[in-house]
C-alpha positions in Angstrom: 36.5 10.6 10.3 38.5 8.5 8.0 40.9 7.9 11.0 38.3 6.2 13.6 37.1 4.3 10.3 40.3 2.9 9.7 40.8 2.0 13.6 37.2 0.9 13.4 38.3 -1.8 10.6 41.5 -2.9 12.6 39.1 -3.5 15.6 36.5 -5.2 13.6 39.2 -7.3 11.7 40.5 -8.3 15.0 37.3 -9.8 16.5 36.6 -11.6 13.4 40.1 -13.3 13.5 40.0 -14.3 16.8 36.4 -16.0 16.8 35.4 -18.9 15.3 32.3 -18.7 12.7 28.7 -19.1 13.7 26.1 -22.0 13.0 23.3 -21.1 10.6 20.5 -21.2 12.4 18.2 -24.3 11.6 16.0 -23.6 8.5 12.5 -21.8 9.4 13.4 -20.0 12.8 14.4 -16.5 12.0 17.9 -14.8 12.6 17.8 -12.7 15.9 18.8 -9.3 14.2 16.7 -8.2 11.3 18.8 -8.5 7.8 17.2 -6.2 4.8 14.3 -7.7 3.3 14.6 -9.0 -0.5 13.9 -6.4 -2.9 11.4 -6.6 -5.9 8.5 -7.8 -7.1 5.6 -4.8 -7.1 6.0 -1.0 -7.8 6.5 1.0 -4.9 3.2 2.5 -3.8 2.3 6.1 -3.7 5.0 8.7 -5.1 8.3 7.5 -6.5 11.7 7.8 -4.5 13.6 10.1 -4.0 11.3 12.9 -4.3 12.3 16.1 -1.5 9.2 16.9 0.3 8.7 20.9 -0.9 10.4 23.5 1.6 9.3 23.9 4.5 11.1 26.2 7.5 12.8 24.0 10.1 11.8 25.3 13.5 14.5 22.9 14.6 17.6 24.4 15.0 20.0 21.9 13.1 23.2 22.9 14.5 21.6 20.8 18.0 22.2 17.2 16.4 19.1 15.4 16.6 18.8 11.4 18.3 17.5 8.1 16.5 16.9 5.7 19.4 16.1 2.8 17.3 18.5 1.9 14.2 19.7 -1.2 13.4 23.4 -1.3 12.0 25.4 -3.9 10.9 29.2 -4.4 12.5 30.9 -3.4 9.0 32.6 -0.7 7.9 30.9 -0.5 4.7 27.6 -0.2 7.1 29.3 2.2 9.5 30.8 4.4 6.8 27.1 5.0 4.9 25.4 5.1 7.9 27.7 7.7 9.2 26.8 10.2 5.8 23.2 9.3 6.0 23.3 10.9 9.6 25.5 13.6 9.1 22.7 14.4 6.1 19.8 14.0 8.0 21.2 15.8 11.3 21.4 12.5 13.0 24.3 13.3 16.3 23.8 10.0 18.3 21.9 6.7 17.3 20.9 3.4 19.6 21.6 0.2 17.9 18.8 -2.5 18.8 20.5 -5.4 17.4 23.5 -6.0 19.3 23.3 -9.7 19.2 23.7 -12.3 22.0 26.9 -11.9 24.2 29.3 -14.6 23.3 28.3 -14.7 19.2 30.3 -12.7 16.9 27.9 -10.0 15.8 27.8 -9.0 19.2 31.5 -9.0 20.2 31.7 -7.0 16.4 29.5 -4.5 18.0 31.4 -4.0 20.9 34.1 -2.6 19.5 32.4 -0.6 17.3 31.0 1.1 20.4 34.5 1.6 21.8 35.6 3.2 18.9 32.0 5.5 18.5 32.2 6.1 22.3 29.6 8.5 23.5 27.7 8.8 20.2 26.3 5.0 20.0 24.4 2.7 22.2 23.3 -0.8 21.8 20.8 -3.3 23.2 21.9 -6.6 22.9 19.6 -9.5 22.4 18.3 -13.0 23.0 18.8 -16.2 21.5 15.8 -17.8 21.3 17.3 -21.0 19.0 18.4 -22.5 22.6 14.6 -22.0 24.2 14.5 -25.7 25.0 18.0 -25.9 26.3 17.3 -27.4 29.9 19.7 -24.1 31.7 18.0 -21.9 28.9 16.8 -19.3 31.4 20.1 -19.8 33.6 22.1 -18.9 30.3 20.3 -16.2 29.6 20.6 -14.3 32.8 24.3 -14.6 32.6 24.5 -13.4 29.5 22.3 -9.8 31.1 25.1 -9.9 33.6 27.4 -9.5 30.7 25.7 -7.7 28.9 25.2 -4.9 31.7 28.5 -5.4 32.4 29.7 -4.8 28.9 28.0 -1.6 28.8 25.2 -2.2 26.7 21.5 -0.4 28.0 19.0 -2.8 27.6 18.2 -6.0 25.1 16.1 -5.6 22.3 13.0 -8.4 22.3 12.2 -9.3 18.0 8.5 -10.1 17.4 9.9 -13.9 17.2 8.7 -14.5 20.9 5.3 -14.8 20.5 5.1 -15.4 16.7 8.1 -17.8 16.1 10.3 -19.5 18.9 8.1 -23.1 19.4 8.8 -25.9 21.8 9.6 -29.2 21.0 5.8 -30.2 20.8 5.4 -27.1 17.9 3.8 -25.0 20.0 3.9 -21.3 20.1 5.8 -19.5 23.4 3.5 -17.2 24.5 5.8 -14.2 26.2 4.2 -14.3 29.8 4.8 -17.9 29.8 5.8 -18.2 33.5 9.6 -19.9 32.4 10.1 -16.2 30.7 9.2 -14.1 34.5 13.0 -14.6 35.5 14.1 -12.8 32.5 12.0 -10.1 32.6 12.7 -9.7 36.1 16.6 -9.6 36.0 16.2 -7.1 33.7 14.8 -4.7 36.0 17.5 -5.3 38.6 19.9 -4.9 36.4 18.5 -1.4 35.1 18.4 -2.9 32.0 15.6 -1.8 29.3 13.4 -4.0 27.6 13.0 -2.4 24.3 9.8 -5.0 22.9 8.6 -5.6 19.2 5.7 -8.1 20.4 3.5 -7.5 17.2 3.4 -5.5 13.8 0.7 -3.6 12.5 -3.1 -4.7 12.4 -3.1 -5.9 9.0 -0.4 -7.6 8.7 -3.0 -10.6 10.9 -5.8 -10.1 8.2 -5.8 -12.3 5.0 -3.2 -11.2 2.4 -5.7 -10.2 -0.6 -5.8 -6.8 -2.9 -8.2 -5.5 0.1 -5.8 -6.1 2.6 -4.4 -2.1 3.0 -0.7 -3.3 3.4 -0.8 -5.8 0.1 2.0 -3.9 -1.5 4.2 -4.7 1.4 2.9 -8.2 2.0 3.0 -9.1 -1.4 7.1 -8.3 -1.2 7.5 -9.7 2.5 5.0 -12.4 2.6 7.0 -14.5 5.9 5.0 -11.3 7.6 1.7 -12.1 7.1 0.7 -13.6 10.5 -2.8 -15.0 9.5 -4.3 -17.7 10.3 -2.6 -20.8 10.9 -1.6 -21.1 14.5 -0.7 -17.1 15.5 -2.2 -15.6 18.6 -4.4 -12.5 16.9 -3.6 -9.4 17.4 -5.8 -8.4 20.3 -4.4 -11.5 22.2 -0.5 -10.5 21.7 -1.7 -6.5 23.1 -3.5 -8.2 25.9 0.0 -10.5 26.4 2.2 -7.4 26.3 0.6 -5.6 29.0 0.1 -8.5 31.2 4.0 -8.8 31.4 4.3 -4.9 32.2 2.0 -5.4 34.7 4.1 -8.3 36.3 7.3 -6.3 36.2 6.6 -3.1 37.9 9.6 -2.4 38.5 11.3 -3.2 34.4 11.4 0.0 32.3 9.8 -1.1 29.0 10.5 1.1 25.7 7.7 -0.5 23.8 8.6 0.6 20.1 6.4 1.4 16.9 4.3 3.3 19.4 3.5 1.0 21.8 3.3 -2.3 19.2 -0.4 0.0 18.3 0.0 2.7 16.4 -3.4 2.6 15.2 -4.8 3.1 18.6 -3.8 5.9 20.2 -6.1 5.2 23.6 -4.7 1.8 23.9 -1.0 3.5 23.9 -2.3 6.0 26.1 -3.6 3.9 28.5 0.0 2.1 28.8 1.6 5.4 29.0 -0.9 6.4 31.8 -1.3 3.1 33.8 2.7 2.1 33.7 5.0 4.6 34.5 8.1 3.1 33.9 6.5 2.3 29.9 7.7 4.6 27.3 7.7 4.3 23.3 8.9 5.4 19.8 8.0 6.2 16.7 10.0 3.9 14.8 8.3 3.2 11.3 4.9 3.9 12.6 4.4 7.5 10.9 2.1 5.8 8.4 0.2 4.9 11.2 0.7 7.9 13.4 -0.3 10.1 10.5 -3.9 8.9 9.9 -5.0 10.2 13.5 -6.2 13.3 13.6 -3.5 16.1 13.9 -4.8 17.4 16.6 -5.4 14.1 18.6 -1.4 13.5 17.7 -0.5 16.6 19.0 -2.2 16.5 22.2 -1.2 13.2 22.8 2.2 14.0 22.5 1.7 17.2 24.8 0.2 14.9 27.2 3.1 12.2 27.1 6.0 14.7 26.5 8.8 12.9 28.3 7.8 9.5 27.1 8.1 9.5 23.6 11.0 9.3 21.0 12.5 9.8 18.2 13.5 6.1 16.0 13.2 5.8 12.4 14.2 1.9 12.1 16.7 2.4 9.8 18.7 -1.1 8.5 22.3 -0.8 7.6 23.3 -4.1 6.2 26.7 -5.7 6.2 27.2 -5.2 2.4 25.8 -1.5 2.3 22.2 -2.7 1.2 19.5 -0.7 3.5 16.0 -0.5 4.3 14.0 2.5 5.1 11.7 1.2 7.6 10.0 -1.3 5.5 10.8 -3.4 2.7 10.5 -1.4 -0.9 10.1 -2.5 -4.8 14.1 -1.2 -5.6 17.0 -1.0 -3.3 16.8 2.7 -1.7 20.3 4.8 -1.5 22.2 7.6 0.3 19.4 10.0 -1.3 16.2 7.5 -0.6 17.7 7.7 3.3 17.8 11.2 3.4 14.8 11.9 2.1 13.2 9.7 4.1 14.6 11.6 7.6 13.4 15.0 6.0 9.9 13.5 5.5 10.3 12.8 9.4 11.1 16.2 10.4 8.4 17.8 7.4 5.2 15.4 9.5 6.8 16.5 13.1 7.8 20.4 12.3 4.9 21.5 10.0 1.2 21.7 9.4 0.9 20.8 6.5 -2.2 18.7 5.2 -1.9 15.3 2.7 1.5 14.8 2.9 3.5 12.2 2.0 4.6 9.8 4.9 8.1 8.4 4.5 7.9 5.1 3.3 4.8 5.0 0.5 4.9 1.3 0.5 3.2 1.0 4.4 0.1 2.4 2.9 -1.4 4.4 -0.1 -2.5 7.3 1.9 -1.1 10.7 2.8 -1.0 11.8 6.3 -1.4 15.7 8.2 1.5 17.2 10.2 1.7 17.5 13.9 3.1 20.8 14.2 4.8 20.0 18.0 5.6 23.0 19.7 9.0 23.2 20.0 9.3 22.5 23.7 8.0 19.2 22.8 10.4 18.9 19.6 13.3 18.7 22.6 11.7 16.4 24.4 10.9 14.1 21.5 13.8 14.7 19.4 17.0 14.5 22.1 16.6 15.1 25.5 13.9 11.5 26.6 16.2 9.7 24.7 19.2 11.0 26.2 17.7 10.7 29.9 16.5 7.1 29.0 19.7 5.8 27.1 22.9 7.7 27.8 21.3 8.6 31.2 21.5 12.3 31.2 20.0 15.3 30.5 19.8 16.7 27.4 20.5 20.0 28.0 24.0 20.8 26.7 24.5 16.9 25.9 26.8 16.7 22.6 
C-alpha cells in the first residue's frame, strides 16, 4: 500500500508541476466539486458521534468487498491515504468518484492519475464548468471536453445542483436545466455512453423557510447558502417536474439520478421514474434519513421491485487537507472512527430489522428510522453487482 502511495505522490506532484494554477472562481458562483462544509455553530442532533450501533449479525459476507458508487475524493494523498483506511474499515473494495473536475483544469488532470495508479478499483465522472455558461462556443466546448473525457476513461459526468439553483445569465436569471441550449449536452452524452449522474435538487425542506419548525434547522442553521427559499429558486415541485422532462427528451441517456431519485421522500414519484424510464437508475447517497421514515416494508418492496436499479453511495467527502464530511455538514469535525461508524450504521438499516434506529448522520433529522431487512439476493444487487454492471461494465459475479 505504502508503495502505490508513494508512486501516487510522484504522479500527483508531477501534474501539479507541470500545470499552471487555477482562477478562483468569481465570488458567489459555487466551486464545481463540493469542498467540506465549515464546521460549528449548533450541537449535533440526535446521539453523539461515534457511538457503534449495538451488534448485530452481518448476513453480508465481508470477505466480498462491498461498492460505494458515489464518493467524492480529493486528488491528495493525505485524502487518498485516509480514505483508503476508512474503506478497508468499512469493507469498502471499489468506490466511484463524482467530482472529477472539468478536463483541462488541474483537479481533473490530478484525478487522472490517481485513477492510473488505483486502476480497476476507482472510477470517476468528470464534470461541467458552468462559470463559462455565457461563453458564446460554451456548448461547443463542452462537448469536446465529453470527447475527452470519454476518451480519458472517465464513465460519465457528474451534474452539481448549481444548474438549476446557481449558474445565471448575464441578465441574472436562473438556467433552467431543459433550457433548449442544454439538449446538445445531454444528447452527446448518450452517444458517447456516457452517464449523467444528476443532483438537480436537495431535500424538501431545505425550500421551506429556515425557522426552529423547519425539520432540517440543525443543518440549515450550520449550512445556511442551502436554504433555497424564497427569493428567485424554482420550488421544489418545479425542479422534479424539470428533471423528468429532460429524461424524457433523452431516451436514449442513462441517467443515475442520486439521493434516490433527487426525492427520497417520495417513494411513488421515484418509482414512477424507475418504471416509466428504463435507462434511469439511482442511489442512496445520504438519503437514509429519508429512506428510513418510509415504512419498512414499503422500502423493502420497493427495492424488490427495482432490484437491478438501485445502489449503494454514501457521499462521503475527502478533502484535500484530510478534513471530511459524512454526508452532511456536522457541529465538530468527524474522524477515521465518525467514518466508520457511519458505514456500519449503513449496513445495520440495510442488513437488519431492527425498529428506532439511529440513521447515520443525526444532524439530517431528529428522528430514528426501521431497518429494511433486504434479502440477501437483493443485498448483491444493491451492494456490488448494479454498480459494477453500470460503472465498471461487468458483472458482478467473481468481480474483485
Amino acid at each position: 500500500m505504502m508503495g502505490r502511495l508513494a508512486l501516487l505522490c510522484l504522479g500527483l506532484c508531477w501534474v501539479v508541476a507541470c500545470r499552471a494554477p487555477e482562477p478562483a472562481p468569481p465570488a458567489g458562483q459555487a466551486e464545481t466539486a463540493p469542498e467540506v462544509a465549515p464546521q460549528g455553530g449548533v450541537a449535533e442532533a440526535g446521539e453523539a458521534q461515534p457511538a457503534l450501533p449495538p451488534d448485530f449479525p452481518r448476513r453480508w459476507d465481508t470477505r466480498r468487498e462491498i461498492i460505494d458508487s458515489h464518493v467524492h475524493l480529493a486528488p491528495s494523498t493525505i485524502a487518498i491515504a485516509l480514505a483508503l483506511d476508512v474503506f478497508a474499515a468499512a469493507g469498502i473494495g471499489r468506490f466511484a468518484v463524482k467530482s472529477a473536475g472539468a478536463p483541462g483544469s488541474l483537479r481533473y488532470a490530478s484525478t487522472l492519475a490517481m485513477q492510473r495508479i488505483l486502476g480497476d478499483r476507482m472510477r470517476a465522472f468528470s464534470n461541467i464548468e458552468w462559470r463559462r455558461f455565457n461563453d458564446e462556443d460554451f456548448v461547443a466546448a463542452v462537448l469536446g471536453e465529453l470527447a475527452q473525457a470519454k476518451a480519458d476513461g472517465m464513465v460519465g459526468i457528474k451534474i452539481f445542483k448549481d444548474l438549476g439553483l446557481g449558474v445565471r445569465r448575464l441578465d441574472g436569471s436562473l438556467v433552467s436545466p431543459d433550457d433548449p441550449v442544454l439538449a446538445p449536452i445531454f444528447a452527446a452524452c448518450g452517444r458517447l455512453g456516457l452517464i449523467v449522474a444528476w443532483h438537480i435538487a436537495d431535500p424538501v425542506a431545505f425550500f421551506e423557510p429556515v425557522t426552529p419548525e423547519n425539520e432540517r434547522y440543525d443543518e440549515l442553521s450550520i449550512a445556511a447558502s442551502w436554504s433555497f427559499h424564497g427569493e428567485d429558486f424554482p420550488t421544489f415541485a418545479a425542479l422534479m417536474a424539470v428533471q423528468e422532462r429532460v429524461i424524457a427528451s433523452h431516451p436514449e441517456t442513462t441517467f443515475l439520478l442520486i439521493h434516490m431519485g433527487n426525492y427520497a421522500e417520495n417513494l411513488d414519484y421515484v418509482d414512477h421514474l424507475l418504471s416509466t424510464y428504463p435507462r434511469v437508475y439511482v442511489d442512496v447517497s445520504a438519503r437514509v434519513p429519508e429512506i428510513g421514515r418510509h415504512p419498512p416494508e414499503q422500502v423493502r418492496a420497493f427495492f424488490i421491485k427495482h432490484q437491478d436499479r438501485i445502489l449503494f453511495g454514501s457521499d462521503i467527502i475527502f478533502g484535500a487537507e484530510g478534513a471530511m464530511q459524512l454526508g452532511s455538514v456536522s457541529a465538530r469535525e468527524p474522524g477515521f472512527d465518525d467514518a466508520v461508524v457511519f458505514y456500519q450504521r449503513h449496513w445495520h438499516y440495510f442488513e437488519t430489522d431492527h425498529r428506532q434506529i439511529a440513521h447515520p448522520t443525526p444532524i439530517q433529522g431528529r428522528w430514528r428510522i426501521d431497518a429494511v431487512d433486504l434479502p440477501l439476493e437483493i443485498l448483491e444487487k444493491f451492494y456490488v453487482d448494479n454498480a459494477a454492471r453500470l460503472i465498471w461494465g461487468q458483472s458482478g459475479e467473481g468481480a474483485p
